[in-house]
DOVEXMAR-91173 format. One record per residue (C-alpha): x, y, z. Coordinates in nm, 3 decimals, padded with zeros to 5 digits, always signed. Example, Ala and Ser with C-alpha at 12.3 -4.5 7.8 and 13.67 -1.06 7.14 Angstrom:
<atoms>
ATOM         X         Y         Z
ATOM   +01.230   -00.450   +00.780
ATOM   +01.367   -00.106   +00.714
</atoms>
This chain:
<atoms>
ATOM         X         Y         Z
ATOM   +00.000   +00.000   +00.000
ATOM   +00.154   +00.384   -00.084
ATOM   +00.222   +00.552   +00.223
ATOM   -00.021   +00.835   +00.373
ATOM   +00.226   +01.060   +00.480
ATOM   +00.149   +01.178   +00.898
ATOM   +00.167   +01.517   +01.044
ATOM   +00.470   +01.453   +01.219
ATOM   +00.681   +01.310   +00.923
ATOM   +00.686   +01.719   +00.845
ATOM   +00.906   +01.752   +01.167
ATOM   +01.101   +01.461   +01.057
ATOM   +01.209   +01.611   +00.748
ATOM   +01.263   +01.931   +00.922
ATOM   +01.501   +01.804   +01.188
ATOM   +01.609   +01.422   +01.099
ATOM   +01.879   +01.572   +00.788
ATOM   +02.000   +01.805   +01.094
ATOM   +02.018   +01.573   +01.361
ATOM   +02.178   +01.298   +01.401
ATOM   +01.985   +01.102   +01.597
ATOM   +01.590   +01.156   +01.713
ATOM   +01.390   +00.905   +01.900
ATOM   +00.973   +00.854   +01.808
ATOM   +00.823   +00.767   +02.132
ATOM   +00.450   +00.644   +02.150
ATOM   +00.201   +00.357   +02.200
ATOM   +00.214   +00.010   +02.035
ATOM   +00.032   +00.040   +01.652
ATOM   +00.028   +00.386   +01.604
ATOM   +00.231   +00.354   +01.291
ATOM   +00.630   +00.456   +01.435
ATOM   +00.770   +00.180   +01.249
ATOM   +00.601   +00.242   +00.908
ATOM   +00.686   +00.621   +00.921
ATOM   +01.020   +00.598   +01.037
ATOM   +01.129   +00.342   +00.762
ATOM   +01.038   +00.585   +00.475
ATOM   +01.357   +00.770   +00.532
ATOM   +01.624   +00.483   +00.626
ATOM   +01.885   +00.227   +00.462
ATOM   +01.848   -00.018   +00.675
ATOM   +01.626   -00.219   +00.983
ATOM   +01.715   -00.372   +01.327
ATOM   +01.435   -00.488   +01.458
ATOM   +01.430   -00.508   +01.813
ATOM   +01.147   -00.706   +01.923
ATOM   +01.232   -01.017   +01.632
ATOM   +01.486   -01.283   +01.921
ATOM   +01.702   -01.338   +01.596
ATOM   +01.803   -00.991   +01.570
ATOM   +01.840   -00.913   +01.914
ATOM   +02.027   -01.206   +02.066
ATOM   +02.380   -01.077   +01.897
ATOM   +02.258   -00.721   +02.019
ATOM   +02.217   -00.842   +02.381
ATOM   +02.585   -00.954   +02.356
ATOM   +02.730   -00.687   +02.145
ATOM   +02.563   -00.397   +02.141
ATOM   +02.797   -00.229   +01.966
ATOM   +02.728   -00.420   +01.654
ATOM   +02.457   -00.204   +01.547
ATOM   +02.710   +00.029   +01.420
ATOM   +02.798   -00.221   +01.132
ATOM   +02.493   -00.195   +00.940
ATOM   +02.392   +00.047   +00.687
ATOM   +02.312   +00.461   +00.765
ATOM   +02.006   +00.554   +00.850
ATOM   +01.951   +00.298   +01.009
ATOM   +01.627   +00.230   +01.229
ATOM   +01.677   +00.070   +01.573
ATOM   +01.276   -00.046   +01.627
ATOM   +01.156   -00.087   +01.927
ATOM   +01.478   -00.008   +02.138
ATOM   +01.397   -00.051   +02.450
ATOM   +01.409   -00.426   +02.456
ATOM   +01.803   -00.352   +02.441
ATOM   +01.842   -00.036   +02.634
ATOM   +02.209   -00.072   +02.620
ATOM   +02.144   +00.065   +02.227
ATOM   +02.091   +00.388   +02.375
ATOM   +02.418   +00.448   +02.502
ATOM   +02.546   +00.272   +02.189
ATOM   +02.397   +00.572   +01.963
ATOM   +02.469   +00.836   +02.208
ATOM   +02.871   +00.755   +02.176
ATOM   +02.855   +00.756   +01.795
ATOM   +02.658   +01.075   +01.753
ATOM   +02.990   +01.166   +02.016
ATOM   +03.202   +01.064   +01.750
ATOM   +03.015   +01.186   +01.462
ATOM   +02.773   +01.462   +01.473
ATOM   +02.637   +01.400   +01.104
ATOM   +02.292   +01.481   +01.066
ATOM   +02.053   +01.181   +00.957
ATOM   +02.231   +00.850   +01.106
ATOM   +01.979   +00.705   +01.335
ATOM   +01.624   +00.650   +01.419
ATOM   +01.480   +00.530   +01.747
ATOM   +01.110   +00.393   +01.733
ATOM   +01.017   +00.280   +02.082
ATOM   +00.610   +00.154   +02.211
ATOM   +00.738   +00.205   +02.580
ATOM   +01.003   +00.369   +02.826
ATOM   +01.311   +00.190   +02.964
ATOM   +01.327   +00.059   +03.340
ATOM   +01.504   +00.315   +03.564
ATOM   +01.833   +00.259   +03.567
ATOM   +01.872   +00.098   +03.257
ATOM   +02.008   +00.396   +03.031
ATOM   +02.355   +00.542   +03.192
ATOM   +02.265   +00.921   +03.006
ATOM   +01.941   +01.089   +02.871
ATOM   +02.090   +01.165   +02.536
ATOM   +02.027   +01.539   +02.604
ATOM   +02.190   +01.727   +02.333
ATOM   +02.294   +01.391   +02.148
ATOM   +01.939   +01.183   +02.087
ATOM   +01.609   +01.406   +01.981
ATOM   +01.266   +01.314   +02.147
ATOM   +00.953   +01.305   +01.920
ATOM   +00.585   +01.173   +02.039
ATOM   +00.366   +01.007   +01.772
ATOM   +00.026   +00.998   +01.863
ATOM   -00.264   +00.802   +01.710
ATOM   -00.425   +00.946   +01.358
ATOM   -00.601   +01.279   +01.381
ATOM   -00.909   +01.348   +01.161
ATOM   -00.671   +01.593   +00.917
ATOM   -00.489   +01.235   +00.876
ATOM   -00.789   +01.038   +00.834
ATOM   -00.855   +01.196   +00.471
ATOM   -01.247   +01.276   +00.606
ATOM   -01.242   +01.631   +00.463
ATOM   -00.986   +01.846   +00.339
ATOM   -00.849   +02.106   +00.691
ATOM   -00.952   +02.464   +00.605
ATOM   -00.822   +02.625   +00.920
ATOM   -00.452   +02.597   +01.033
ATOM   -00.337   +02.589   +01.389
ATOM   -00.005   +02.725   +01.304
ATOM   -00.176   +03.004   +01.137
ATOM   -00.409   +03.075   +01.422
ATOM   -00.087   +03.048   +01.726
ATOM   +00.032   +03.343   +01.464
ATOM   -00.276   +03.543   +01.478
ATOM   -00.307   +03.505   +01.104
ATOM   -00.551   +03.237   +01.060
ATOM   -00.834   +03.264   +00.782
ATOM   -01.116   +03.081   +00.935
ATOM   -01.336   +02.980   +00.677
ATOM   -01.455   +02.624   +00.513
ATOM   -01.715   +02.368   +00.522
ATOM   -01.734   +02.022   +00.685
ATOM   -01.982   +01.756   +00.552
ATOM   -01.926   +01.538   +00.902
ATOM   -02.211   +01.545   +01.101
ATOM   -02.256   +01.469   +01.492
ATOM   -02.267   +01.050   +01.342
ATOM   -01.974   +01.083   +01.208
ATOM   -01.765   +01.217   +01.500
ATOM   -01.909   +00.959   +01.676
ATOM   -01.784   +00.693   +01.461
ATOM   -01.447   +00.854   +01.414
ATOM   -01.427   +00.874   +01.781
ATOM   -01.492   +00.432   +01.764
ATOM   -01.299   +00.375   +01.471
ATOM   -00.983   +00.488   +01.682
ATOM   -00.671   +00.631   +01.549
ATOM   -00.485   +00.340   +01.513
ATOM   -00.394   +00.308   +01.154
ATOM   -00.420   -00.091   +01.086
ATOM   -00.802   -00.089   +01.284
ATOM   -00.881   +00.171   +01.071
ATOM   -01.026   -00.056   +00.789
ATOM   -01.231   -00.353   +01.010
ATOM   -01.553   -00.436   +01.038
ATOM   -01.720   -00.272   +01.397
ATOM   -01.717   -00.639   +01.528
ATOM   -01.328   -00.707   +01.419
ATOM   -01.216   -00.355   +01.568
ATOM   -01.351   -00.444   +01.881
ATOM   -01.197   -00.743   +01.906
ATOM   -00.849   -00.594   +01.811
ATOM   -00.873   -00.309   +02.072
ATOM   -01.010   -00.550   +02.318
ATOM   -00.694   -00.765   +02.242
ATOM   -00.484   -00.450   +02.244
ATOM   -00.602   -00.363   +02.592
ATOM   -00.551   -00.727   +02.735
ATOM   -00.207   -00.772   +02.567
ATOM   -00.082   -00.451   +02.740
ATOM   -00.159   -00.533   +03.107
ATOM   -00.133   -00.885   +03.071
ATOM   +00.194   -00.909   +02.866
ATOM   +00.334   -00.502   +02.768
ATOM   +00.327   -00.432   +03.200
ATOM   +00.493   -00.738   +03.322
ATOM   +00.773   -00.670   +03.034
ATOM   +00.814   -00.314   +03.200
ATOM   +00.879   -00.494   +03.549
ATOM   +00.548   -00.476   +03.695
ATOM   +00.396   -00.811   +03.835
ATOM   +00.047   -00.801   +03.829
ATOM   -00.092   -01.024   +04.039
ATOM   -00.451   -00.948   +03.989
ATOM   -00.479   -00.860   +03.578
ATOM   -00.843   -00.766   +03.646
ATOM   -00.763   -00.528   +03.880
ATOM   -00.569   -00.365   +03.666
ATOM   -00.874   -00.336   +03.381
ATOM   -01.072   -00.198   +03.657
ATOM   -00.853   +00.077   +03.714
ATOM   -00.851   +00.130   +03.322
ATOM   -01.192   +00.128   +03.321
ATOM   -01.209   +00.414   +03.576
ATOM   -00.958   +00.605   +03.433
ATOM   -01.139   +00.589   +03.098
ATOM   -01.512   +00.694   +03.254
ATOM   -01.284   +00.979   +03.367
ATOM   -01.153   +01.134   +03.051
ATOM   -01.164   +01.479   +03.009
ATOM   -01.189   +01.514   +03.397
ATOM   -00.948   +01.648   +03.619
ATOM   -01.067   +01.353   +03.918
ATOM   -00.834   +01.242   +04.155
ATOM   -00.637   +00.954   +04.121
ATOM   -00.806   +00.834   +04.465
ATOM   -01.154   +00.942   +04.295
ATOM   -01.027   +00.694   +03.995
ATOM   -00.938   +00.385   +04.286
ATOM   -01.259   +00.444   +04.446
ATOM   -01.462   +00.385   +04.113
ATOM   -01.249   +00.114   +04.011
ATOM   -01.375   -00.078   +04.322
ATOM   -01.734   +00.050   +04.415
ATOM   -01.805   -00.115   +04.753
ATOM   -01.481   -00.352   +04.750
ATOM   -01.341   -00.394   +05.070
ATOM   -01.003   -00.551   +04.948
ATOM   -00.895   -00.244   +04.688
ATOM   -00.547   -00.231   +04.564
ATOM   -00.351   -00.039   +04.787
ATOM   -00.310   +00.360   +04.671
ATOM   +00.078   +00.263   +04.628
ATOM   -00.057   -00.042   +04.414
ATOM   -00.292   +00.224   +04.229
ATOM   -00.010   +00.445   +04.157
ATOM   +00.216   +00.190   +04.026
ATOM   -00.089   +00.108   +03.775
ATOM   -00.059   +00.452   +03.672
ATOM   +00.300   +00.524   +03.655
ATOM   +00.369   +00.195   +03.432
ATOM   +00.044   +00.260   +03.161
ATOM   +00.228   +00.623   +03.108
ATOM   +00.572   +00.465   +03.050
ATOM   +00.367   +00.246   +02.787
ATOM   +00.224   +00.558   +02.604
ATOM   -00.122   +00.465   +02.662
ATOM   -00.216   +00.722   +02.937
ATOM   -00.214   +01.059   +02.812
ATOM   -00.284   +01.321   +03.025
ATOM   -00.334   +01.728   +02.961
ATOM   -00.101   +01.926   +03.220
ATOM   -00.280   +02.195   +03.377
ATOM   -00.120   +02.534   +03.300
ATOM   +00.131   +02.725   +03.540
ATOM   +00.170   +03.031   +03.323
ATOM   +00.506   +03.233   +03.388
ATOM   +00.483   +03.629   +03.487
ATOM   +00.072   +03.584   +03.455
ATOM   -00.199   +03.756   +03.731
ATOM   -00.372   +03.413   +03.724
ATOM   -00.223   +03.265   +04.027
ATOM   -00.520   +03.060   +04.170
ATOM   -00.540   +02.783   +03.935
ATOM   -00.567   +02.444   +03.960
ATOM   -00.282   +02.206   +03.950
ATOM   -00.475   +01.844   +03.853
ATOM   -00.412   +01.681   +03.475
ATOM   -00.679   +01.650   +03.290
ATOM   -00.724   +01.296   +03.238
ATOM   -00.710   +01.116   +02.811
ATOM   -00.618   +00.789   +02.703
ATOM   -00.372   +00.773   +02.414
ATOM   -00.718   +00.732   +02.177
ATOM   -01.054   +00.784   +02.228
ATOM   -01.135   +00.419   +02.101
ATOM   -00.979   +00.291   +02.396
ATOM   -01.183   +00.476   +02.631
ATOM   -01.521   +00.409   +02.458
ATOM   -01.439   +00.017   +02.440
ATOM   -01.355   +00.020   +02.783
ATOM   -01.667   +00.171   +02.894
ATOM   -01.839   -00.048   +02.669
ATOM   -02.004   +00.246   +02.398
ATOM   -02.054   +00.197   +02.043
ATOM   -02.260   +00.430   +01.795
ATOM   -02.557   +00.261   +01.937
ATOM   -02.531   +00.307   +02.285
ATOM   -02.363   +00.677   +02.233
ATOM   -02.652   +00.824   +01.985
ATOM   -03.011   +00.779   +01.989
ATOM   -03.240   +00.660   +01.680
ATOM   -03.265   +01.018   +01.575
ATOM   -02.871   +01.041   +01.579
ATOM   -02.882   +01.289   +01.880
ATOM   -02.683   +01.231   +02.177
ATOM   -02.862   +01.018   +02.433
ATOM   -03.007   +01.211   +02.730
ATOM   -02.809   +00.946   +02.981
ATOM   -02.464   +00.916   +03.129
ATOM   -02.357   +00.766   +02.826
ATOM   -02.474   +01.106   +02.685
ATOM   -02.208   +01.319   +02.879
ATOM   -01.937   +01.065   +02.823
ATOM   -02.004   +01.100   +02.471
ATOM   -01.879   +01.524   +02.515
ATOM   -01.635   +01.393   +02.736
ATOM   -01.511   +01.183   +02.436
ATOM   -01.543   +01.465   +02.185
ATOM   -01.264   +01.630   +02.374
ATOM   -01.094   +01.366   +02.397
ATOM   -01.077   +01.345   +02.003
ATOM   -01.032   +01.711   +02.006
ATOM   -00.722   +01.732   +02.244
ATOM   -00.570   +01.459   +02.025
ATOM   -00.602   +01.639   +01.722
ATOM   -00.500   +01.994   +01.851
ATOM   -00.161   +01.839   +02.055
ATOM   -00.085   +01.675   +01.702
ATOM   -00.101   +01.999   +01.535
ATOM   +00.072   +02.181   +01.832
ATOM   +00.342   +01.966   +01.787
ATOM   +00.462   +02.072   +01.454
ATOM   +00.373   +02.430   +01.541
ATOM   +00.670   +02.399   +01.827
ATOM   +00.400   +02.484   +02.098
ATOM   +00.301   +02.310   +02.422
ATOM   -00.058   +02.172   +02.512
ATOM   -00.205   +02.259   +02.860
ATOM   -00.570   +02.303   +03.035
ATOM   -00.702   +02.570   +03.298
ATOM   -00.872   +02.526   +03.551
ATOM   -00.963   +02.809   +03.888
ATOM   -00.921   +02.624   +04.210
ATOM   -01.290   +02.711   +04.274
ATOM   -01.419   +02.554   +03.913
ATOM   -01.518   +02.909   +03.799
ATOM   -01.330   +02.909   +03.486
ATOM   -01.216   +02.661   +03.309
ATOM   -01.078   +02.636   +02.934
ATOM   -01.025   +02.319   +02.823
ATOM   -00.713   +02.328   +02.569
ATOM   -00.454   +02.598   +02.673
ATOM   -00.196   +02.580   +02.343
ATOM   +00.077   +02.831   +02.432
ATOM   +00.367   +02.946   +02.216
ATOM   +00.758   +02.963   +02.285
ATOM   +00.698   +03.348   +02.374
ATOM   +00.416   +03.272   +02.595
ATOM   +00.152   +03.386   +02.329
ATOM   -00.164   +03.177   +02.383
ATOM   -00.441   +02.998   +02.215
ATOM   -00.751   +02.913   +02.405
ATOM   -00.968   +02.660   +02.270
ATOM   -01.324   +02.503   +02.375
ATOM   -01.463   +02.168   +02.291
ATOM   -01.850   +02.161   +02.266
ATOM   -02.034   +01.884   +02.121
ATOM   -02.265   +02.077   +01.902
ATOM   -02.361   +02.227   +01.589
ATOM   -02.371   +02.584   +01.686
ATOM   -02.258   +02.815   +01.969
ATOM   -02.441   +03.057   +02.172
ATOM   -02.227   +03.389   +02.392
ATOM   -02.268   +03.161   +02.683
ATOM   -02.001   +02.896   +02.510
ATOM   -01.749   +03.155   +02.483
ATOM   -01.730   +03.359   +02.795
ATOM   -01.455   +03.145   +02.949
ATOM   -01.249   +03.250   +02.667
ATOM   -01.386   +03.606   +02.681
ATOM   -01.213   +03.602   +03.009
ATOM   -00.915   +03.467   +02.930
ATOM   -00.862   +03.731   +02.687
ATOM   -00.924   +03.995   +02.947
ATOM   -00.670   +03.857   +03.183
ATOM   -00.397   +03.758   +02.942
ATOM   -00.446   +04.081   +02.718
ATOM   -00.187   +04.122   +02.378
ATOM   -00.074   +03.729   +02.575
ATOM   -00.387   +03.620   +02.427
ATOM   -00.371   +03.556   +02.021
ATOM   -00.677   +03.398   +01.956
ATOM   -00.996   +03.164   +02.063
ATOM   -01.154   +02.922   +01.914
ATOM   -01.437   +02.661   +02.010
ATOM   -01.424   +02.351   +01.795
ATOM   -01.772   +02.198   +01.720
ATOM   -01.947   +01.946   +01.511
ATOM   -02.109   +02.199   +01.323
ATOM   -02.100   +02.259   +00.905
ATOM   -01.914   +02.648   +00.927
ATOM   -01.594   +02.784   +01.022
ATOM   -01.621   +03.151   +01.084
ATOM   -01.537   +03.432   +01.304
ATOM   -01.784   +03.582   +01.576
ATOM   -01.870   +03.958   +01.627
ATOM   -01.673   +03.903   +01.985
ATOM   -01.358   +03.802   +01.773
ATOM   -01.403   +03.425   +01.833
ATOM   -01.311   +03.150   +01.561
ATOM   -01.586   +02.889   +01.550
ATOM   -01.447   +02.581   +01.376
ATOM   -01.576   +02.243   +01.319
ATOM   -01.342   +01.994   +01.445
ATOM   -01.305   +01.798   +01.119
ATOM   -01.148   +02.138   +00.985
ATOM   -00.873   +02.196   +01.207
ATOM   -00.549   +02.115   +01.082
ATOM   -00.183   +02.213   +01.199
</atoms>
């Protein structure tokens, strides 16, 4: 099949010739491999026991073969690390090595971060600009610059989103059946904490447990709950509960296997806004892994007249809309060299739920709201924003399943979400 090129393989052609090494860090199947071996010479593949049994005893030996070369899924041989960050020592040339990697190394078992040697890149799951739904009218880049035209149509409706949102982002589960790419995620959830954890050095003694916890960290996307709040709902009325140090654990070794994804809330620098809150907001790596762990399909998310069900299924399904959203802004924010957070007032006055803030500290606020139009109401956390950031503040925008892009009379960009690209 001809390669669809991916958002990031734009950074990779801006750094990779530069650098000589950079590392693509993310979560099992969302496509690290395939990109990374459009621009190399030659594969070790890490995972494969042929290959890395001589790599095990001679790490060394990876400096035989051909340039670029792609070291896949490194961290089954951590000792590679150090192996690359000597050569790029020895040779600075840009464009010698790529690292793909579906999880991070044990403590301990790298001797140096690679700072200044060995680039970091995260590749997240398919946004809907890299779907091919509808062409992106309205650029991210363009709008962190204050220069965005918003303008464009989107044919999705509110049923669409929804099945985007099931269909995941996963590139090979994009073309099953509804009854195969349930299967496959359900595998891809019971392969991680039954085999990807105890690789990482976690022995789970209870894998259910563990799903449990998933479950409740899932029903909590797009919340900023407490990690005890999580526990608690992962064992309603369960007088044996993992231990909170047991909980943590869970949580500390699904983030070094990409598939926890959290939003950081936002400590601006040199800003009047010093009450905010501190909490993540809570996202799996895709939004198809939170739906299939809370059990909702199309069916069970949208009612026979394709409106959102008046039930808790109902609210999950906004919850999952930014989900989606989040994934397809951090994406774009990415390649626009800008960092992702969320703000939150201690007191739950104000809250905006994508903070995307530039090198200089210019900032981007951004809405999620699962609906066709917008009303004044939907914008006055923005609104205020703006008046406490002042010329901080480049734009707003509130991303919605509605057919128009356009600008409001309060200076708001209204954009569908199927029209944001970076």
């Amino acid at each position: 099949m001809e390669y669809v090129r991916r958002i990031v393989d734009q950074e990779l052609d801006d750094l990779f010739g530069e650098l000589a090494a950079l590392a693509v860090d993310g979560p099992k199947a969302v496509g690290k491999t395939t990109t990374a071996e459009q621009r190399v010479a030659a594969v070790a593949r890490l995972d494969s026991k042929a290959v890395r049994g001589p790599i095990v005893a001679d790490p060394a030996i990876l400096l035989r073969r051909p340039r670029p070369l792609l070291i896949d899924e490194w961290q089954k041989v951590p000792e590679v690390w150090d192996v690359v960050r000597r050569a790029v020592d020895d040779d600075p040339t840009g464009g010698q090595f790529l690292l793909t990697g579906s999880a991070s190394p044990q403590d301990g078992a790298i001797q140096h971060s690679g700072a200044g040697r060995i680039g970091r890149l995260r590749m997240r799951p398919m946004t809907l600009s890299e779907r091919g739904l509808t062409a992106s009218t309205v650029s991210l880049a363009d709008l962190l610059r204050g220069r965005a035209v918003v303008q464009g149509e989107s044919v999705m409706t509110l049923s669409d989103y929804v099945e985007e949102i099931v269909a995941s982002g996963f590139p090979g589960m994009r073309g099953l059946s509804h009854r195969a790419r349930a299967f496959q995620l359900d595998s891809y959830l019971r392969n991680a904490v039954e085999r990807d954890v105890p690789e990482q050095g976690l022995a789970v003694r209870r894998p259910e447990a563990m799903m449990a916890w998933l479950r409740a960290y899932a029903s909590a996307s797009s919340s900023t709950a407490s990690y005890s709040q999580i526990l608690d709902a992962a064992t309603p009325g369960h007088s044996d509960k993992p231990a909170r140090a047991t909980a943590e654990s869970y949580r500390q070794v699904l983030a070094s296997l990409w598939l926890l994804d959290p939003v950081p809330a936002w400590s601006p620098a040199g800003s009047p806004m010093t009450r905010l809150g501190q909490a993540p907001k809570h996202h799996l790596a895709d939004p198809a892994l939170a739906a299939r762990l809370m059990g909702l399909g199309v069916d069970s998310l949208l009612g026979g007249d394709g409106e959102p069900l008046r039930s808790q299924a109902g609210s999950m399904l906004g919850m999952l809309f930014e989900s989606l959203a989040a994934l397809c802004v951090r994406v774009a924010a990415q390649a626009a060299e800008a960092e992702v957070a969320h703000l939150r007032t201690r007191n739950g006055d104000h809250e905006v739920d994508l903070v995307v803030v530039r090198p200089d500290g210019g900032v981007v606020g951004i809405e999620a709201k699962l609906a066709a139009g917008v009303d004044d109401s939907d914008g006055k956390h923005l609104r205020w924003l703006r008046d406490q950031l002042g010329p901080r503040f480049v734009d707003g925008v509130i991303l919605t399943t509605g057919p128009t892009a356009y600008r409001r009379l309060d200076g708001l960009a209204v954009v569908p979400l199927a029209l944001l690209g970076p």
